[in-house]
ZAMARGU-4260 file (C-alpha; in steps of 0.2 Angstrom, whole numbers, plus 5000, padded with zeros to 4 digits):
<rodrens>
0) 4957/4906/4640 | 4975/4909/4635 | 4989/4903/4646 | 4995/4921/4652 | 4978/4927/4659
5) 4976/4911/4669 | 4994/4918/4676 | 4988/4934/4678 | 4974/4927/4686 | 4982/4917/4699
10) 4994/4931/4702 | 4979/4944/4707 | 4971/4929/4718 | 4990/4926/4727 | 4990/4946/4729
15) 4972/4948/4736 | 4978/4931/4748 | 4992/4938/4755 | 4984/4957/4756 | 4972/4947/4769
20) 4983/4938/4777 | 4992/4955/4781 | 4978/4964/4787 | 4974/4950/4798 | 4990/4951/4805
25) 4991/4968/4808 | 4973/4968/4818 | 4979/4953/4830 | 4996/4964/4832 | 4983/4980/4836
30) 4975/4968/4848 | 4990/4964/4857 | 4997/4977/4860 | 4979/4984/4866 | 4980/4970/4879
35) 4998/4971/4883 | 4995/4990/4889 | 4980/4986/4896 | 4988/4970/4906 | 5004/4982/4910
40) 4993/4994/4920 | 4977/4984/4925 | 4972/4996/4940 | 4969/5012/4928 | 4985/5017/4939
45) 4995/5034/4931 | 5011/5038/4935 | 5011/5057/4933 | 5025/5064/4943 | 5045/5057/4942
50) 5059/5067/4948 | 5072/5051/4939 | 5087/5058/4950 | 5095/5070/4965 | 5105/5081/4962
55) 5124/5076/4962 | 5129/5083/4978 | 5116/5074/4986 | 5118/5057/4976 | 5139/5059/4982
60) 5132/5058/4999 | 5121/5043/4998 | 5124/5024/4991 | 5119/5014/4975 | 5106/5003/4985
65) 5089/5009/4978 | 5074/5006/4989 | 5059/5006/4984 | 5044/5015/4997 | 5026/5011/4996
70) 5014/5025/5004 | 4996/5030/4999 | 4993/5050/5004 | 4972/5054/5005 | 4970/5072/5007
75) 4963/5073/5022 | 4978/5063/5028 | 4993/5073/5015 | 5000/5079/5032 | 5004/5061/5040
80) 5011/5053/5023 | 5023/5070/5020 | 5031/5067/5038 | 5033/5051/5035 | 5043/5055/5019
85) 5052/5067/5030 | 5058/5054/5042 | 5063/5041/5031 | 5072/5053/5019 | 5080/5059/5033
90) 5088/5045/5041 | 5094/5034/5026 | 5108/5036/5014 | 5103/5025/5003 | 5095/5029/4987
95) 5076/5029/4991 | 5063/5030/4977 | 5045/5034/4984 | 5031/5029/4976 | 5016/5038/4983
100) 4996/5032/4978 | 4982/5046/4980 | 4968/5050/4969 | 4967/5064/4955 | 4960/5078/4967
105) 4976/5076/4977 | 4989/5075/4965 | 4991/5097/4963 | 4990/5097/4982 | 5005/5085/4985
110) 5017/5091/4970 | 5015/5110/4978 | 5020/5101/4994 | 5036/5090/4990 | 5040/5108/4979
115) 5041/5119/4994 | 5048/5110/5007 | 5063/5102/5010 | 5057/5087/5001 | 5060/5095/4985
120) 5073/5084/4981 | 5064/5068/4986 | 5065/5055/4970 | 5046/5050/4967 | 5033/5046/4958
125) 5014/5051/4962 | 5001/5037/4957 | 4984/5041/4953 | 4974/5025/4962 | 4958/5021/4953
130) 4944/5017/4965 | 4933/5007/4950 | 4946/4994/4954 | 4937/4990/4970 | 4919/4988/4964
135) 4913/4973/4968 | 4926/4968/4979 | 4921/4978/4995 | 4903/4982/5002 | 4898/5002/5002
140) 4886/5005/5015 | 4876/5020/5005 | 4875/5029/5023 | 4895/5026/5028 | 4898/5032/5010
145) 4911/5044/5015 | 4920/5033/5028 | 4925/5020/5013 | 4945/5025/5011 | 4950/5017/4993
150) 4968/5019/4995 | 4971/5008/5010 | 4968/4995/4998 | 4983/5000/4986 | 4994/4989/4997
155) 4984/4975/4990 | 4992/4980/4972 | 5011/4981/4977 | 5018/4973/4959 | 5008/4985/4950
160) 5013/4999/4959 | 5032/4996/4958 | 5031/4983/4940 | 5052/4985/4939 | 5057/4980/4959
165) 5060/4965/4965 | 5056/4970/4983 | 5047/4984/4992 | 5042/4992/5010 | 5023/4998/5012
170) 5020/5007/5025 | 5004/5018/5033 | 5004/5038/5034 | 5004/5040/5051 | 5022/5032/5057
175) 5039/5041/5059 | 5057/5033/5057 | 5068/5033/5069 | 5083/5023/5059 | 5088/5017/5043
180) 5076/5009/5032 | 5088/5000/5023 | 5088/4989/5039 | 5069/4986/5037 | 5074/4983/5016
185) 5085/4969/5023 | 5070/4962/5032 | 5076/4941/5028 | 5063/4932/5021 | 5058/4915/5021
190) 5060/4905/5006 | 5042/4905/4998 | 5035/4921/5008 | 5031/4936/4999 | 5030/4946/5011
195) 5036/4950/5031 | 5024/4959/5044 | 5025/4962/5061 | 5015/4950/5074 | 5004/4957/5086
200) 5006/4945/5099 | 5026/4951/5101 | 5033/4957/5119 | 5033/4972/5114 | 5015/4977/5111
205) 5004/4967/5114 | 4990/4966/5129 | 4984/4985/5122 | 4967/4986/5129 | 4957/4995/5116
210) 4936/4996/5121 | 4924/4990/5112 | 4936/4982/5101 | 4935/4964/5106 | 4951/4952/5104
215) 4963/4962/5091 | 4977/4952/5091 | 4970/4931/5087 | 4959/4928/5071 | 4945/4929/5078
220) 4945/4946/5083 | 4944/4950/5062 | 4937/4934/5054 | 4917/4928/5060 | 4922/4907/5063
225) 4901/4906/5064 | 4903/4906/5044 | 4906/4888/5036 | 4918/4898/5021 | 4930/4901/5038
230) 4930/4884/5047 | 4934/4877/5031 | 4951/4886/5029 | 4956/4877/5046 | 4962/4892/5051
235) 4964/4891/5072 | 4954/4905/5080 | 4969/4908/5093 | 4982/4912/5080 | 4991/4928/5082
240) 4987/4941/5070 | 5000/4954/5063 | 4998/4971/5057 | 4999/4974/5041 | 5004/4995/5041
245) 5021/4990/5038 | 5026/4976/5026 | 5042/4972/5019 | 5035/4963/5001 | 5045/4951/4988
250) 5036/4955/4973 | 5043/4941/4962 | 5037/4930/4975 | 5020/4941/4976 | 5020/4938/4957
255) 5022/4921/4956 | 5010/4915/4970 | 4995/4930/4963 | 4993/4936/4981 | 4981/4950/4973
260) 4971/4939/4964 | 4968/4931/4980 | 4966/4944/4990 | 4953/4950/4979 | 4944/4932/4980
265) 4940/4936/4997 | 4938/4954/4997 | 4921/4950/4984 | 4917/4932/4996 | 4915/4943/5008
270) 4904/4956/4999 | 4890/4940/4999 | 4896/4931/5013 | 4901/4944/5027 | 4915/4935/5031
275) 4925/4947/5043 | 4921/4948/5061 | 4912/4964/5065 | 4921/4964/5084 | 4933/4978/5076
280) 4922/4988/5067 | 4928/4993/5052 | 4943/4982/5048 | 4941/4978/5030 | 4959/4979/5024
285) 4965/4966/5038 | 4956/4950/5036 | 4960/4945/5019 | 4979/4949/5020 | 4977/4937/5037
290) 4968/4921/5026 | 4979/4925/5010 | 4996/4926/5023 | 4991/4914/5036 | 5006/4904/5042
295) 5015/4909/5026 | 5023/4927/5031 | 5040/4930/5037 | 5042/4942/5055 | 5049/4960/5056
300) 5057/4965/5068 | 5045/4974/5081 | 5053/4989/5087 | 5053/4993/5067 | 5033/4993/5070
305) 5029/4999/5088 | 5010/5004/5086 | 4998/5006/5096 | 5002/5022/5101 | 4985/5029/5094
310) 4973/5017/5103 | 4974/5029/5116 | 4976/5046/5120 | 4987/5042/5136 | 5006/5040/5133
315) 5008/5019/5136 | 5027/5019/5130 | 5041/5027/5142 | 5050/5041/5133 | 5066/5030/5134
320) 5057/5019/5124 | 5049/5029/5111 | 5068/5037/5106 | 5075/5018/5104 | 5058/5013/5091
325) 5066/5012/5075 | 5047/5015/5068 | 5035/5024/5077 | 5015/5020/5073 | 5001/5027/5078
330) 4988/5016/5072 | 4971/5018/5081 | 4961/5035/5082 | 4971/5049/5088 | 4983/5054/5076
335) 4998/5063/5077 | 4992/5076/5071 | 4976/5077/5082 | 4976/5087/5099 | 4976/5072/5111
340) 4987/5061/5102 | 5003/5054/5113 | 5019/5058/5108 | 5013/5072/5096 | 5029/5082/5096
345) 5040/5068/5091 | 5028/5068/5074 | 5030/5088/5073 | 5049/5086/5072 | 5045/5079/5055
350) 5030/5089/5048 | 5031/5099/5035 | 5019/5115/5035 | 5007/5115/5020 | 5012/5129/5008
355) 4992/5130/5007 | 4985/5131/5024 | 4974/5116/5021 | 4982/5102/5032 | 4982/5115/5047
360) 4961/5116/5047 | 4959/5098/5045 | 4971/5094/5061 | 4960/5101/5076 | 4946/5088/5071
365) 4957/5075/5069 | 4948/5064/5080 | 4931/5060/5071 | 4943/5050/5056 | 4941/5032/5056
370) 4958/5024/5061 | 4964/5013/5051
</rodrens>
C-alpha cells in the first residue's frame, strides 16, 4: 500500500473520530439542557400570566422596593385570596409583585377577575400548581377525597415559586391588611433562619378555646409523641407552636439549608408512620413545618398575624382592636365570606364582586369548608 492511501486512510479514521466525538457531545449537551429545564421547574409549575409593570402614573406614586407576595387561590376560595390582594395593594406604595398558585381550571376564572376589577393594574403572575407533586408524600383517604386541598401545600415550595427573590411573604386567602406590607417585608431575621412565623403562644391570641380541638398551641397538639420517629427528634411536647398562614421566608437561606427537601421527608414518613397527632383533625400542613422549623424560626410580629377570629362565630376581639391589627386572619371554619363569620364587614370592605356570579353561590355554604 502506497504512502498516500495510508494517509488517506488515517485521515478518514481521524474524521470518523472526531464526527463521534461530536455527536457525543452534542447528545450530553441535549441531556443537560433536558435536566437544567426540568431541575429549573421541578413542580410541573407554569407561569402563564405576567402583567411586567404598572402603568407610569401609578409607578410615580409608589417606590422601587419590589416585594414579592406568595398566595394560593383554590376556586371555591377565589373570593378570599382576591380580597386579600385588595388589601395589600391597597395599603402599600411599594412595588408589590404577586405571585398567585391555583390549578389549571382556575387560571380563566382568576384572569377575568384581576381584568374587571380594580385590580386590573395589579403586577402578577398566575402559577399552575401541579398536584402529582404531592403523590406519595401525603395520605388520601379515598372517602375524604374531596376535602384534600393541594395548594395549601405550595407554601412548602417557596424557591420555586419566586426562583429570582431573595426574600418573600406567604400568606393564606382569608386575611386582610390593615398596614403596610413592607413593614411585614422587613420582618428581621435571625442569622441562619429561613424563615419568621408568628408564635401561638403570644399575648395577644392565645388561650382560644376551640372544641374538640385538643391543645393547638404546644407540639403536642399536632405531632403523636406515642410514636418512637417523634421522641427521637427530642422535640419537648410543651413547646409553643406557631402558625404558619403567614411567613416572612429567606429564600437563599431556604435554598441552602433544602427546607423542601425536608419537609417532603416528613410529609412521606408520615404517609407509613402517622406521625401527626390526630387531636386537630385535619392538620397536615402544620406538623412538618413545626419539626423542620423547630427552634430554628425567627418571630413576627403578632398584631401582623391576629387569627383566630374564625374559631368561632362570636366576635372575641374589641372593635378597638381589630382596626389597630395590621393583619387580620380568620383562620378556623367560618370564613369571612360565610354568614356567621365575625367581623365579616371589615372583609367586604375589600371584596371584589365576581364578574361571573360564581363566588356569590359558593358563600352562603361557606360553613361545611374545612378550615385550614
Amino acid at each position: 500500500m502506497s504512502l498516500r492511501k495510508v494517509n488517506i486512510s488515517i485521515l478518514i479514521v481521524a474524521v470518523v473520530i472526531f464526527l463521534l466525538v461530536l455527536h457525543h457531545n452534542f447528545l450530553g449537551l441535549s441531556d443537560f439542557l433536558k435536566r437544567e429545564l426540568t431541575d429549573a421547574n421541578p413542580l410541573g409549575l407554569q407561569p402563564v400570566d405576567f402583567i411586567p409593570a404598572v402603568p407610569q402614573r401609578l409607578a410615580d406614586e409608589r417606590n422601587d422596593k419590589e416585594i414579592s407576595v406568595v398566595i394560593a387561590a383554590s376556586d371555591e376560595r377565589l373570593g378570599g385570596a382576591i380580597a386579600a390582594m385588595n388589601s395589600i395593594y391597597h395599603h402599600t406604595r411599594s412595588n408589590v409583585v404577586f405571585h398567585i398558585v391555583t390549578l389549571n381550571d382556575t387560571v380563566d376564572h382568576l384572569r377575568l377577575w384581576l381584568s374587571n376589577s380594580a385590580l386590573k393594574n395589579l403586577r402578577y403572575r398566575i402559577l399552575d400548581f401541579d398536584p402529582r407533586v404531592l403523590e406519595g408524600k401525603i395520605e388520601v383517604d379515598p372517602q375524604k377525597a374531596d376535602t384534600l386541598k393541594p395548594l395549601t401545600f405550595a407554601r412548602f415550595y417557596l424557591p420555586s415559586l419566586v426562583p429570582d427573590a431573595e426574600k418573600a411573604i406567604y400568606v393564606d386567602d382569608d386575611v386582610i391588611v390593615q398596614d403596610d406590607i413592607l413593614e411585614l417585608y422587613n420582618t428581621p431575621l435571625k442569622p441562619g433562619h429561613a424563615a419568621a412565623f408568628s408564635d401561638d403562644c403570644d399575648s395577644i391570641t392565645n388561650k382560644v378555646a376551640v372544641r374538640g380541638a385538643g391543645n393547638q398551641y404546644n407540639y403536642i397538639g399536632f405531632l403523636d409523641y406515642k410514636k418512637e420517629t417523634i421522641r427521637k427528634l427530642a422535640m419537648k411536647a410543651n413547646t409553643c407552636s406557631f402558625n404558619p398562614g403567614v411567613i416572612v421566608a429567606n429564600l437563599t437561606e431556604w435554598k441552602l439549608q433544602n427546607i423542601t427537601k425536608q419537609l417532603e421527608k416528613w410529609m412521606a414518613l408520615n404517609v407509613v408512620e402517622q406521625l401527626y397527632s390526630r387531636t386537630l383533625a385535619g392538620s397536615i400542613t402544620t406538623p412538618p413545618l413545626l419539626i423542620v422549623f423547630y427552634k430554628q424560626h425567627s418571630s413576627i410580629d403578632p398584631m401582623w398575624n391576629v387569627r383566630h377570629l374564625g374559631s368561632t362565630a362570636g366576635k372575641r376581639y374589641s372593635p378597638q382592636f381589630v382596626k389597630a391589627a395590621k393583619l387580620l386572619h380568620w383562620n378556623g371554619h367560618f370564613k369571612p365570606w360565610g354568614r356567621t363569620a365575625s367581623y365579616a364587614e371589615v372583609w367586604e370592605k375589600w371584596y371584589i364582586p365576581d364578574p361571573t356570579g360564581k363566588f356569590s353561590l359558593i358563600r352562603r355554604h361557606s360553613e361545611a369548608y374545612e378550615a385550614k
